[in-house]
C-alpha positions as CSV (number, residue, x, y, z in Angstrom):
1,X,0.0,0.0,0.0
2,X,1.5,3.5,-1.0
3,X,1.5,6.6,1.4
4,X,-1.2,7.8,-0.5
5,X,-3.6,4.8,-0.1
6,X,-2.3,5.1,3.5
7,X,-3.3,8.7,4.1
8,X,-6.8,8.2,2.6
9,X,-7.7,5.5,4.6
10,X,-6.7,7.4,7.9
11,X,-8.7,9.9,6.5
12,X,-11.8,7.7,5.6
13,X,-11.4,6.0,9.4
14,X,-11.5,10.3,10.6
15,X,-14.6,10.8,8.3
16,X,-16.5,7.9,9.6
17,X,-15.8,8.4,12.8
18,X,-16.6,12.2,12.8
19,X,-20.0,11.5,10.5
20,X,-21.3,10.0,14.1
21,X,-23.2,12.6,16.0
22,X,-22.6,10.9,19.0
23,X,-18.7,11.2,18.6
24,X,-19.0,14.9,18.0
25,X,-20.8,15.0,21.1
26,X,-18.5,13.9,23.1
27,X,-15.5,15.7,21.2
28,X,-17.9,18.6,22.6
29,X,-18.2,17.4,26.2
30,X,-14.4,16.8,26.6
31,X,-14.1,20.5,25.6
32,X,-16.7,21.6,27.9
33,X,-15.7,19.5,30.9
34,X,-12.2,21.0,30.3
35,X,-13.8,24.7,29.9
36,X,-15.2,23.7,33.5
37,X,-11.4,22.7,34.7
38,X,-10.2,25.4,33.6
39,X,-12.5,28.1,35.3
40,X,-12.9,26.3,38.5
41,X,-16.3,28.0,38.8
42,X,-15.3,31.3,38.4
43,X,-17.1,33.7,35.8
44,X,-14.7,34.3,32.6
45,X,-14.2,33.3,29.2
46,X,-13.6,29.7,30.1
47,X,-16.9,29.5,32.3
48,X,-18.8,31.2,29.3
49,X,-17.3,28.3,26.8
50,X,-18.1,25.7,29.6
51,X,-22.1,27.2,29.5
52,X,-22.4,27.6,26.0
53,X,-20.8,23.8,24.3
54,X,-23.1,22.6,27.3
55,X,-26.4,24.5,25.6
56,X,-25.2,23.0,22.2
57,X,-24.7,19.8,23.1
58,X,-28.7,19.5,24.0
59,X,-29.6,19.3,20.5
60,X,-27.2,16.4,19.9
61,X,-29.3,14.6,22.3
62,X,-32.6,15.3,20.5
63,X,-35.2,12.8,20.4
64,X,-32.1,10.5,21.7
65,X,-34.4,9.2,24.3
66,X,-35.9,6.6,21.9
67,X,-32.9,4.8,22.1
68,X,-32.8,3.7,25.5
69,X,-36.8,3.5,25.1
70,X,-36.2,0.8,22.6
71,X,-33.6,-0.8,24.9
72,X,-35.8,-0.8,28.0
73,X,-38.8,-2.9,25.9
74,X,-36.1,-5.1,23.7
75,X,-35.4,-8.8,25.1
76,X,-32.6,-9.8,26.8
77,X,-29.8,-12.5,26.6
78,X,-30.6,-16.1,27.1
79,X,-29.2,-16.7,30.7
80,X,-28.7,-13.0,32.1
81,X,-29.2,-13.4,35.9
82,X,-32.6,-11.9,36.9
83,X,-30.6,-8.9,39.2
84,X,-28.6,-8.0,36.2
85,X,-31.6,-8.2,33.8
86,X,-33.4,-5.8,36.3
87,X,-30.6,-3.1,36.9
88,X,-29.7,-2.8,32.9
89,X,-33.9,-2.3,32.4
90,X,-34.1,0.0,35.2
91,X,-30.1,1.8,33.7
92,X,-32.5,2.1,30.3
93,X,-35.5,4.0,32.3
94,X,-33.4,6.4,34.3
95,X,-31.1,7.2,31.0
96,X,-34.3,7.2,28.8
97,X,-36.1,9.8,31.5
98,X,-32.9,11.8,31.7
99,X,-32.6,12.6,28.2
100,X,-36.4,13.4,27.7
101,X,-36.6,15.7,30.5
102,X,-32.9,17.4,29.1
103,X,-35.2,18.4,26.2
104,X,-37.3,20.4,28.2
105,X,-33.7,22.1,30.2
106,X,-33.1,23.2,26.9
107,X,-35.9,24.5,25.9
108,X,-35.9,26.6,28.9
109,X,-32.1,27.9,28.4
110,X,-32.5,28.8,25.0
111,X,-35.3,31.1,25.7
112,X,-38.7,28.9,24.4
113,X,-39.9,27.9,27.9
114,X,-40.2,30.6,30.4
115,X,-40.6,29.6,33.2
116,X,-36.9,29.7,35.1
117,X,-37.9,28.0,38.3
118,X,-39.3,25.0,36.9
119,X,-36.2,24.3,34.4
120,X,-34.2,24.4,37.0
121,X,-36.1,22.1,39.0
122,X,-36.3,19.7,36.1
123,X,-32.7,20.2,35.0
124,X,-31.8,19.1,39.0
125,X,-34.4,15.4,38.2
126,X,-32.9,14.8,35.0
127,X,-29.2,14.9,36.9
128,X,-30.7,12.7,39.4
129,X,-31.6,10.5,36.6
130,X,-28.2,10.4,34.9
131,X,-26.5,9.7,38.4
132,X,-29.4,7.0,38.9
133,X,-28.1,5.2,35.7
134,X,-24.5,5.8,36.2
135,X,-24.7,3.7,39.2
136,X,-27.0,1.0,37.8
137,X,-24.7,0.6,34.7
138,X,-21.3,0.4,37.5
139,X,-23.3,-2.2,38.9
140,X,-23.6,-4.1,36.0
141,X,-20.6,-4.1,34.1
142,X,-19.3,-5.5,38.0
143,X,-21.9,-8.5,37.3
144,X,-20.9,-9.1,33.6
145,X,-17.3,-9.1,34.7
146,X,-18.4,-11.6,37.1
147,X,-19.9,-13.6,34.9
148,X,-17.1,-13.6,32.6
149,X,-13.9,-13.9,34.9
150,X,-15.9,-17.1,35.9
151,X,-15.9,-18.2,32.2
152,X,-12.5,-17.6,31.7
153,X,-11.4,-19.1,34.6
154,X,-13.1,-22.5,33.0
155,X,-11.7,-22.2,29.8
156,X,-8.5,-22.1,31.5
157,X,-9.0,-24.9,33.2
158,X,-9.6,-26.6,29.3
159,X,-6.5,-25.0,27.4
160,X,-3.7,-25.8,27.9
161,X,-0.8,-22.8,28.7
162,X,0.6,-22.8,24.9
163,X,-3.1,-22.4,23.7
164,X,-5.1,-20.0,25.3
165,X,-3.5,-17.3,23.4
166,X,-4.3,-19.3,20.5
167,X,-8.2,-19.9,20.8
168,X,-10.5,-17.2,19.6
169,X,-13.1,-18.0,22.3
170,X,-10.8,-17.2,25.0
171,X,-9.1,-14.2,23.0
172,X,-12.7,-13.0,22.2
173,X,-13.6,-13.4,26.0
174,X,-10.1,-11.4,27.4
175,X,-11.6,-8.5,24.6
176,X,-14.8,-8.2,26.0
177,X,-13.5,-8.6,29.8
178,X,-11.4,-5.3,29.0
179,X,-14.0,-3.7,26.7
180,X,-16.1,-3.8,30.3
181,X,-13.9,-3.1,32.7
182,X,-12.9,0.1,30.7
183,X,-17.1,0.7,30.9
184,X,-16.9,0.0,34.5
185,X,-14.0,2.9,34.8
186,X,-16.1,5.3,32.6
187,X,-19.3,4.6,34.3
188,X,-17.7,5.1,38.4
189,X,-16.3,7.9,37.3
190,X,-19.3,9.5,36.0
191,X,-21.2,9.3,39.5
192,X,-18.3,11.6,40.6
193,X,-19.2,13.9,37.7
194,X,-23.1,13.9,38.5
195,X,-22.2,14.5,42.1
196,X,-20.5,17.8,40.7
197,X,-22.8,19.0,38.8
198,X,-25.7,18.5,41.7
199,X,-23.0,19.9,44.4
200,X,-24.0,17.4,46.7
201,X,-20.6,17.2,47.8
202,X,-19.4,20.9,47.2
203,X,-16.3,20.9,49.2
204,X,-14.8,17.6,48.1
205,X,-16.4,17.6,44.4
206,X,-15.1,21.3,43.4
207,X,-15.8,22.5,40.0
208,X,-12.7,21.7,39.0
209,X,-13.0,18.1,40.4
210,X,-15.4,17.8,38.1
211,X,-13.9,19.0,35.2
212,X,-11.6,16.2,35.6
213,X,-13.5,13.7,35.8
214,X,-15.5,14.8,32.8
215,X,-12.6,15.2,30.4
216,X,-11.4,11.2,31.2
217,X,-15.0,10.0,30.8
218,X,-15.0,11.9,27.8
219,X,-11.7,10.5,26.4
220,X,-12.9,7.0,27.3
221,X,-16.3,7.6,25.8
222,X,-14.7,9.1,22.3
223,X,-11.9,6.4,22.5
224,X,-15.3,3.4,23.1
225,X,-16.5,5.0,19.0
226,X,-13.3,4.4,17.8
227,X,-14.1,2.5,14.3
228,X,-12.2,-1.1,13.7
229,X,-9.4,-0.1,11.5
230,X,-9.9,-2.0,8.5
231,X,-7.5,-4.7,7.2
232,X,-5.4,-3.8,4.3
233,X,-6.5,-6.5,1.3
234,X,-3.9,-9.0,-0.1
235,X,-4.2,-9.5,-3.7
């Protein structure tokens, strides 16, 4: 493959990835988690940036809702344990009823809906909501690791050494194991950040504690949408 077929494949990887609106929202929350760092809390040009990507990012999640709608009605996995079949449903509710209500925040902070007092009030539920779920979705991804550190363990116990590394069920399984446990990271973390955000732990959580926190869930989350880099074709 020549530099140029090189280059325009990186560039097709950059297109496709940047053609999902859910990656260029959270291109925009790293930048207004880091806005948030950087101001600490106080007014200026970084607190403004902070304000205004968090405005613009509300109509990313338009009518995003559905999605964990559909989730929260769709069947499960043969063999899911009944507790981890009932936190990922209720993870789907509270995620589902945080992003509905976050249409109505921003109706209110872009001027449509008046009334200040109520916004607020709703803004504060839908928070709730999102910590709800971020807790739910920790608990979880510590279940499904569980579950499959208990499966690897008994393919272990099948392989030999010299071919685990070898076996595409096991490889597949060691993938998954640290797909979730990066989940579990991103998802722990993000009970810090709704803590933050509801200052129910002003002193400790600080604005720029926050910040933070946001920026590596953000990182994590844009590094998750990463598309599989496509193998080059042998003639």
């Amino acid at each position: 493959m020549s530099t140029l077929d090189a280059t325009r494949a990186e560039l097709a990887l950059i297109v496709l990835y940047l053609n999902k609106a859910e990656a260029r929202d959270k291109i925009c929350r790293a930048i207004q988690y880091g806005s948030k760092f950087l101001s600490d809390g106080q007014p200026g040009t970084a607190q403004n940036v902070d304000k205004s990507t968090s405005l613009a990012r509300k109509v990313f999640r338009l009518f995003k809702f559905v999605n964990d709608l559909h989730g929260l009605i769709s069947p499960v996995s043969q063999g899911t344990p009944l507790p981890l079949v009932l936190l990922g449903k209720s993870k789907n509710a509270l995620l589902s009823t945080f992003l509905f209500l976050d249409q109505i925040v921003w109706l209110g902070r872009s001027g449509i809906y008046k009334n200040k007092e109520r916004v607020d009030l709703i803004g504060r539920i839908s928070l709730f909501c999102w910590m709800g779920s971020s807790i739910c979705t920790t608990l979880v991804e510590v279940g499904e690791l569980g579950r499959l550190s208990a499966s690897v363990k008994k393919l272990e116990k099948e392989l030999k050494d010299g071919e685990k590394h070898h076996n595409e069920q096991y490889r597949a399984k060691l993938k998954k194991s640290n797909e979730r446990s990066l989940a579990l990271v991103k998802s722990a973390m993000d009970i810090v950040v709704a803590v933050g955000l509801l200052q129910l732990a002003p002193k400790k959580v600080t604005p720029r504690v926050t910040g933070a926190f946001g920026v590596v869930t953000s990182l994590i989350s844009c590094y998750q949408l990463l598309p599989s880099p496509q193998k080059p074709k042998t003639n």
